[in-house]
N, C-alpha and C positions, 0 to 999 in steps of 0.2 A: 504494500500500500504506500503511496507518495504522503509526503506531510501534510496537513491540512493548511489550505488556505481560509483566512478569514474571511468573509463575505459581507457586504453592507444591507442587514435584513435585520425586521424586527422579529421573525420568525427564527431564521436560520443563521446560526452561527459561524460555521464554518464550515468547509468540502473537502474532498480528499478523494482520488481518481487514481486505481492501479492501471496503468495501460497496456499490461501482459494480460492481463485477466479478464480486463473492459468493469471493475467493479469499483460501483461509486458509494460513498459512504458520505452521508448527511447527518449533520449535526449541530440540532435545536440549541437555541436559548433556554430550554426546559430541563436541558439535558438530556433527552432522548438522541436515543440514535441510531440511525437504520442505513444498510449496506441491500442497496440495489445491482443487480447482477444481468450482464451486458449490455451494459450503456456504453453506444460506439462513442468515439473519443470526439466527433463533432458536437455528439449532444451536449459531450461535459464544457468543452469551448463555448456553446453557447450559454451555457449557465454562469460563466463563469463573466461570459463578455453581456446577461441581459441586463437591461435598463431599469424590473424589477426582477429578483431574484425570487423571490418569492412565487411570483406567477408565473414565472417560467419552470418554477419546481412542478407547481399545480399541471400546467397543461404539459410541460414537455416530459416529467419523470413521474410524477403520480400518477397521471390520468391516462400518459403512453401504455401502464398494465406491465412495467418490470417486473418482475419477478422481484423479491425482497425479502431481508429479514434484519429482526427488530436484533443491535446489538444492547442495548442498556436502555 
């Protein structure tokens, strides 16, 4: 897994993207945290690069139907 980047969200705290594996790990302001599994490496670029991070989690990683599981 790559180190986490922080991210500017009132939701989300920081990202972290292995690019062997294609698995993206999210990590709330709540402390929760969940690793989504084969997110190609454009998706994570644009998460990384959207305008709200937030809504791009919703429709580009949530609502996409990844595959996932809850780490903490």
């Amino acid at each position: 897994m790559g180190d986490y980047v922080a991210v500017s969200s009132t939701v989300i705290a920081a990202v972290a993207y292995d690019e062997a594996t294609w698995a993206l790990n999210v990590r709330f302001h709540s402390g929760m945290e969940y690793q989504y599994l084969s997110v190609p490496p454009d998706v994570y670029a644009g998460f990384l690069s959207a305008g709200s991070v937030g809504r791009y989690y919703d429709a580009a990683i949530k609502k996409a139907g990844y595959q996932y599981v809850r780490i903490s």
